[in-house]
C-alpha positions as CSV (number, residue, x, y, z in Angstrom):
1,X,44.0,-5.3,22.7
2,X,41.2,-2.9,21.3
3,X,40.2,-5.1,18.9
4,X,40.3,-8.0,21.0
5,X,37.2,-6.0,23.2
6,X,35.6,-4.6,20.1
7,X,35.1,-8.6,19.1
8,X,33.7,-9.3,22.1
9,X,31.3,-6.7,22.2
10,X,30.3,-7.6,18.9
11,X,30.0,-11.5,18.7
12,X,27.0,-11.5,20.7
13,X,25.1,-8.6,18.9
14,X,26.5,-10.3,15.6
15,X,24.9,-13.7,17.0
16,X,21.1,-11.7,17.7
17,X,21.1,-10.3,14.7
18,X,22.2,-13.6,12.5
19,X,19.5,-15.5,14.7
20,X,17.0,-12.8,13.5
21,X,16.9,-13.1,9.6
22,X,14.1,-14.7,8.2
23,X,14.4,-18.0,6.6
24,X,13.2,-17.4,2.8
25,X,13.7,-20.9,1.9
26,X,11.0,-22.3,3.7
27,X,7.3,-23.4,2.2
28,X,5.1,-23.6,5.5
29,X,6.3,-20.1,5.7
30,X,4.1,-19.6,2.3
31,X,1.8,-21.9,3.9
32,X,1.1,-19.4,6.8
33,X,0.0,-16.6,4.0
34,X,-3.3,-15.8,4.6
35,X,-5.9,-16.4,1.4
36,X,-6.4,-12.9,0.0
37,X,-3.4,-11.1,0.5
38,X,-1.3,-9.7,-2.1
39,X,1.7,-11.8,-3.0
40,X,4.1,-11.0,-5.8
41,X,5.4,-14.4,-7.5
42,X,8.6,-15.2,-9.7
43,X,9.1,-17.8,-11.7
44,X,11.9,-19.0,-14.0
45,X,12.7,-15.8,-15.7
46,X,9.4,-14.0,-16.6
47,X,8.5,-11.4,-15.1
48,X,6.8,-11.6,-12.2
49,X,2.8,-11.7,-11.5
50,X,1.0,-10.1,-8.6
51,X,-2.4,-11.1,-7.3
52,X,-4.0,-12.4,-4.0
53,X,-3.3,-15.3,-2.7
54,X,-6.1,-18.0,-3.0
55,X,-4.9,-21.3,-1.8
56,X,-1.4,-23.0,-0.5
57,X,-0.7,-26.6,-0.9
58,X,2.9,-28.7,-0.5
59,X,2.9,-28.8,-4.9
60,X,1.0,-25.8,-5.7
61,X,0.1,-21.8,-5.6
62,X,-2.8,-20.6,-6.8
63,X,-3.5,-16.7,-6.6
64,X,-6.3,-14.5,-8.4
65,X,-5.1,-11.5,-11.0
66,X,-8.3,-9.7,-11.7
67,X,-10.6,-12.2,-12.9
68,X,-8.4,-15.2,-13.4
69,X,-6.7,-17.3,-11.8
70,X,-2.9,-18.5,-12.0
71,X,-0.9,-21.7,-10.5
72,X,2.1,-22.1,-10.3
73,X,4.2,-25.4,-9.2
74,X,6.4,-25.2,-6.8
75,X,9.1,-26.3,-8.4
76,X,9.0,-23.8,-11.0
77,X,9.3,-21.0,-8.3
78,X,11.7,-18.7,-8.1
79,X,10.9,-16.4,-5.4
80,X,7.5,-15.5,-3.1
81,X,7.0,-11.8,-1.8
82,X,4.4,-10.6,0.7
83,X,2.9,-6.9,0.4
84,X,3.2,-5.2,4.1
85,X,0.8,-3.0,4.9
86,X,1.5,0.5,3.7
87,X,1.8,3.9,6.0
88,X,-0.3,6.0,3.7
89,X,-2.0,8.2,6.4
90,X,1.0,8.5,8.4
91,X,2.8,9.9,5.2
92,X,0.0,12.3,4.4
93,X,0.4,13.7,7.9
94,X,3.9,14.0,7.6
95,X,3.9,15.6,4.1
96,X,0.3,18.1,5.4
97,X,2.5,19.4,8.6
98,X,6.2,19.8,6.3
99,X,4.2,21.9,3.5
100,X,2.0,24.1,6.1
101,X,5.4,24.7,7.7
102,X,7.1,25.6,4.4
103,X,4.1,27.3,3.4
104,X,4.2,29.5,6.3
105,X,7.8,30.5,6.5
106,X,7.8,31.5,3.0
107,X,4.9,33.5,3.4
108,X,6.1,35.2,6.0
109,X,9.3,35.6,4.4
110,X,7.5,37.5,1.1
111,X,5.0,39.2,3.7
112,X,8.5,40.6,5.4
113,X,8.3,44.1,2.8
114,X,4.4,44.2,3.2
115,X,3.3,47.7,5.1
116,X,-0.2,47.0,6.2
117,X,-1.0,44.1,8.7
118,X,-3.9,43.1,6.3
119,X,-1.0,42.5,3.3
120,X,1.7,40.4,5.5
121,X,-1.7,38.3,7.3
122,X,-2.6,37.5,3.5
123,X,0.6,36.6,2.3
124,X,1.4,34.2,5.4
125,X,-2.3,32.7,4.7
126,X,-1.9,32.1,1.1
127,X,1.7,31.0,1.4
128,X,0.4,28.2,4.4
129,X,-2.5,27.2,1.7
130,X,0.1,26.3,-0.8
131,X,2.5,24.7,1.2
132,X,-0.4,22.6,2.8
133,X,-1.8,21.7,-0.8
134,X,1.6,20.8,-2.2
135,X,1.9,18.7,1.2
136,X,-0.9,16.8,0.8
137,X,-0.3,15.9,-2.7
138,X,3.3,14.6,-1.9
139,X,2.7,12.9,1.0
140,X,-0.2,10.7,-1.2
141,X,2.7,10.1,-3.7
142,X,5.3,8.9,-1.7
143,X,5.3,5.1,-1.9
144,X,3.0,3.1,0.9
145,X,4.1,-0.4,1.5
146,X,6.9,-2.7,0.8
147,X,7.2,-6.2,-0.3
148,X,8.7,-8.6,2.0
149,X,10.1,-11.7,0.5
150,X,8.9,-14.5,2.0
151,X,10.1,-18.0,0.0
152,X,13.7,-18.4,-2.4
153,X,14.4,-21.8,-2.9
């Protein structure tokens, strides 16, 4: 009888959530792709070429890799990915406010056998420097952006 509720709680959600995938099979969904944005493009089995996207047309796509440009039919695609915009700042932030805080703690932890209020203030500053450097630097490597894949035939 449990089950028999669990199934009927579920269906529905089930149902949402199946009515909520994207359909990647779908050329005016490349059509849509606004000239200039990055797009990632596979074909047959080579590896696959990123550029931005020039123009779009019911045979074609043409996008720019540095100075040249590439088209492709659409038959011979194998798969279209679009470049999301990326959280870079947001990940800075994140990384700046976790090393301060790390920072911080461990300088207060070292500063912990210091005598003088001058020593243990130093410590906690120097150890918050650090932490907010190494921060900083982590937070610009972590990666910014995803690819979403917008066509498979």
């Amino acid at each position: 009888m449990r089950s028999v509720h669990h199934a009927i709680v579920l269906i529905p959600i089930l149902s949402l959530v199946a009515t909520a995938q994207v359909q990647t099979s779908n050329w005016d969904s490349v059509k849509t792709i606004t000239p200039g944005a990055e797009v990632r493009v596979t074909v047959g089995n080579s590896k696959a070429v990123r550029g931005k996207l020039e123009t779009v047309t019911e045979d074609n796509l043409v996008i720019r890799k540095s100075s040249a440009t590439h088209s492709f039919p659409r038959t011979d695609i194998r798969s279209i990915s679009l470049k999301e915009k990326g959280n870079r700042v947001r990940n800075v932030l994140i990384g700046t406010g976790a090393g301060l805080a790390a920072g911080l703690g461990i300088g207060a932890a070292v500063a912990n056998n210091c005598s003088g209020i001058a020593c243990g203030g130093f410590r906690i500053a120097v150890g918050g420097l650090i932490g907010l450097g190494g921060g900083i630097i982590a937070g610009l490597e972590l990666p910014s952006g995803k690819w979403r894949e917008v066509y498979h035939p």
